[in-house]
Phi, psi and omega in degrees: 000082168336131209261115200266155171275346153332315162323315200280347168315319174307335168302303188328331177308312172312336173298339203259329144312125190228357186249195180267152187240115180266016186198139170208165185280155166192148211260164186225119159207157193222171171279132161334332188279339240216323185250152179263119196263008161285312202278099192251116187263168187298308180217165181210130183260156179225119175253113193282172185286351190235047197059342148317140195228132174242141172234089198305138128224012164215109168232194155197160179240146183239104152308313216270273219303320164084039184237125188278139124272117172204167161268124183180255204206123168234122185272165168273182170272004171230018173073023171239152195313105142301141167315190217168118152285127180264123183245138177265139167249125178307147182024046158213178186285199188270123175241157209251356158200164188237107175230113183325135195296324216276341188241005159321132154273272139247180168233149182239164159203164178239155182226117175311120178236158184249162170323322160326300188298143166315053183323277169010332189278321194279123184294203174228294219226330147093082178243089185310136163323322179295325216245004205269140186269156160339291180319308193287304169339292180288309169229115180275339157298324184286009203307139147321113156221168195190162169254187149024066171281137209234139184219121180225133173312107171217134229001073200056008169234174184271113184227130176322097194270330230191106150274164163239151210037083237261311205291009211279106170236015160195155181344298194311298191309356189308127169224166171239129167286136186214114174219137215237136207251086171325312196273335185281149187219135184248154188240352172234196185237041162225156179198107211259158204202091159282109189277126162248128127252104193285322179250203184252090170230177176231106179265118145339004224236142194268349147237179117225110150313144165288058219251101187263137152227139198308089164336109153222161228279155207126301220233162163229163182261129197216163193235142166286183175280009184252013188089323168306151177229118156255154170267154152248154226185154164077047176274138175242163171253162190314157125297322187212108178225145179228113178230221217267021140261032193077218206298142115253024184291351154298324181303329203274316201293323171232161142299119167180035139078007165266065224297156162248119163189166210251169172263182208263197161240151219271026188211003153205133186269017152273001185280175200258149157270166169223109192251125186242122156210163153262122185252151164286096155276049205293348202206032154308128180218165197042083198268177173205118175260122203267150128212153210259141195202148147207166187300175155272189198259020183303292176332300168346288192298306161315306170317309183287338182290292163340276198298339167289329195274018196243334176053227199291010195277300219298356179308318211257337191274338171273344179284309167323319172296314184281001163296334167111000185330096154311306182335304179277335182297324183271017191281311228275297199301275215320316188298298189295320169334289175339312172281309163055193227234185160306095161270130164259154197249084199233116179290141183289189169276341173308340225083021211235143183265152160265121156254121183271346199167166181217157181229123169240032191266141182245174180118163177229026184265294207230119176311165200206107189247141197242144161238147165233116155309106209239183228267156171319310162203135199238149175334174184252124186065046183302142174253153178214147135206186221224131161224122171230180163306112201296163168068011194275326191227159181223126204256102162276323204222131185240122194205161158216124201228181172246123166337067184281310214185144171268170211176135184234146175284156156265123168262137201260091174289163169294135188267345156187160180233162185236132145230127204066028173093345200255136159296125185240078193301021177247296178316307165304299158017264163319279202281030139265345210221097186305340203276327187254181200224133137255126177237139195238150187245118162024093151129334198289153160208135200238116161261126193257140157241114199249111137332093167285153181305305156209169208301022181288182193266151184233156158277160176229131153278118166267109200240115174232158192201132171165226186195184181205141165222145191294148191236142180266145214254144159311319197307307166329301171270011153307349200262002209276125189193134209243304151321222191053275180300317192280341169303303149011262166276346173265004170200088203259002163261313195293310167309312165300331154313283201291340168273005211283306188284319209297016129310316184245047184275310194274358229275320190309328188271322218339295191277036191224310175304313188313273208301332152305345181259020178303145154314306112337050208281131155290000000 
């Protein structure tokens, strides 16, 4: 997941409790197989395979047929109210839907439970012990998450290109993402795109696109944070880069995962860094600066540390959020202030630092390249640096090119998708029909195949749009401590302070546990 931090919004709720709470609602979910359907509660929700939600206040169930009848309410994958059949049953009332065991996800109910009861038991999100890899055991903070992963064939193997939306962790939260896939190449007038969900998550998403340009020679395409795209043509690398482990100019110099980053400091996870470099730039005009960034797992770790202390609550803390709670949201903001995002820096000829730009794109799956346009013309051996949350990023790629030309794309819907070797003309649909959603579940892949206008060679963009939501592990809610969570946020320099060793008890396996702990190995 690109791990967004944003994700910790679900937390923010617990402030607003400030009294003793002797009760509280928590949801229960089980496999159709798993619930007793004797035990007739006020409502039931049946969450279906294709993101769909039915909310019962009257059924019965046919074991031997392995079929729900009931009466209610049908959602959609963004909750809003669906149509609906009506079925008769002989010597019973009338019910308005018939739902198959086999097209089932869970079934929930919520129970008023008191402080007494065994919380701890109960899941949220339902991620069974079974499905938890080794790795995820041993440290549940280090679980793999991820959104969307994205895969394209490059010198004969599948290589990690692209998560998409990082920050999207609930509807609301729905964005669309542009990620420029540096390595790929086409050899044909096709061009294939493997969609994975790799962790224990439910992804959502409503397009993934194709954003093609014609390659020429010389230049490359590269996009700001406003959405725009230019060529560059003259690219250069530092001359000089230094940060608080000494030289990084070799770290720098290519995307090739030979990363520059700090460990974090071991006494606030808010302190600040200084990365300082240069180009020999003597006759550059319309400069333009690139760099390629992704998170370390620190965020990774606060979200999970957040979702333990938040336990059987957060399920009630996303819903407040898609409810519009502002309260929690700015609850949120105020914690990520702390961390805040990459600022750059470029000295003037006074001497004097400038801030020219910033990179705030989140995830810790895939680097991510930003260009910032910076003044028509800068010093000769011009200097810059990046200041960030020391140990939050990791810096592959550092360039400065020239400007030539703004550029507009072709854009590619997918020309037909395989799943399982099979063409699946429902899934092309979906991601086609901006109106609609493909959801995807633990373990699913999709080879998207896209028609280019013809076999010249292209740079490529990935342009995606959707949302995700996170599944919650048991190991977590042994963890559950509601003081805690509101300390969190109601004092978010003292927490970091106060979170700073037990992070860097984990921080050395961190990346090792992550990536080992897929749900999935591609």
């Amino acid at each position: 997941m690109k791990q967004a931090f944003l994700m910790l919004i679900i937390l923010a709720a617990s402030l607003s409790f400030t009294g003793c709470m002797p009760s509280q609602m928590v949801r229960e979910l089980k496999s159709p197989d798993e619930y007793d359907f004797s035990a007739k509660e006020k409502f039931l929700k049946v969450h279906m395979q294709d993101g769909s939600l039915y909310v019962l206040d009257s059924w019965i169930a046919d074991d031997s047929a392995k079929v729900i009848y009931g009466t209610g309410s049908q959602y959609n994958t963004k909750r809003d109210v669906t149509s609906f059949r009506a079925i008769e049953l002989q010597n019973t009332i009338n019910y308005k839907y018939e739902i198959c065991y086999e097209d089932i996800t869970l079934v929930e109910v919520n129970r008023l439970k008191h402080h007494s009861a065994n919380l701890a038991a109960i899941t949220i999100v339902g991620a069974p012990l079974a499905l938890m890899t080794i790795y995820c055991l041993t440290n549940p903070k280090a679980c793999f998450g991820s959104c969307p992963t994205f895969y394209t064939m490059n010198d004969g193997q599948w290589q990690l290109v692209a998560e998409g939306f990082s920050s999207s962790i609930l509807p609301v939260f729905e964005k669309r993402d542009v990620d420029m896939l540096y390595h790929t190449k086409n050899e044909t007038a096709r061009l294939q795109l493997k969609l994975t969900n790799e962790a224990l998550e439910t992804h959502v998403i409503r397009y993934a696109n194709i954003l093609a340009f014609p390659k020429k020679e010389g230049q490359r395409v590269f996009a700001t944070g406003s959405g725009n795209f230019y060529s560059l043509n003259r690219m250069i690398s530092p001359q000089k880069c230094e940060s608080l482990n000494g030289s990084c100019v070799e770290k720098v110099k290519y995307l090739d995962k030979a990363e520059q980053f700090s460990l974090t400091d071991s006494k606030n996870l808010a302190k600040k860094e200084e990365l300082f470099f240069s180009f020999n730039n003597a006759d550059h005009k319309n400069p333009g600066l690139v760099i390629a960034s992704r998170q370390t797992l620190l965020t990774t770790y606060l979200f999970y540390q957040g979702l333990a202390y938040s336990g059987n609550y957060a399920g009630y803390f996303a819903a407040e959020i898609e409810n519009g709670n502002h309260f929690m949201k700015n609850r949120v903001q105020k914690l990520w202030d702390k961390l805040g995002v990459i600022e750059i820096y470029m000295k003037n000829k006074t001497g004097k630092w400038d801030k020219v730009g910033e990179v705030d794109e989140m995830g810790p799956i895939a680097s991510d390249l930003h260009l910032v346009k910076l003044p028509e013309e800068i010093p000769k051996n011009t200097e810059f640096k990046l200041k960030m949350t020391q140990g939050l990023w990791r810096i592959d790629y550092l360039a400065m090119g020239e400007i030539v030309s703004n550029e507009t794309p072709f854009v590619i819907q997918p020309e037909f998708i395989l799943k399982d070797e099979t063409r699946d003309e429902e899934a092309l649909k979906l991601l086609t029909d901006t109106a609609e959603y493909l959801v995807t579940y633990p373990g699913d892949s999709y080879l998207l195949q896209y028609s280019l206008p013809d076999s010249a060679r292209y740079e490529f963009f990935l342009d995606s749009k959707g949302y995700y939501l996170e599944w919650m592990r048991d190991e977590w809610l042994a963890e559950q401590d509601l003081k805690k969570a509101r300390l969190m946020f109601a004092f978010p320099g003292w927490f970091m302070r106060k979170a700073a060793k037990p992070f860097k008890d984990a921080e050395a396996e961190m990346e090792d546990k992550f990536w080992g702990s897929r749900y999935v190995q591609n």
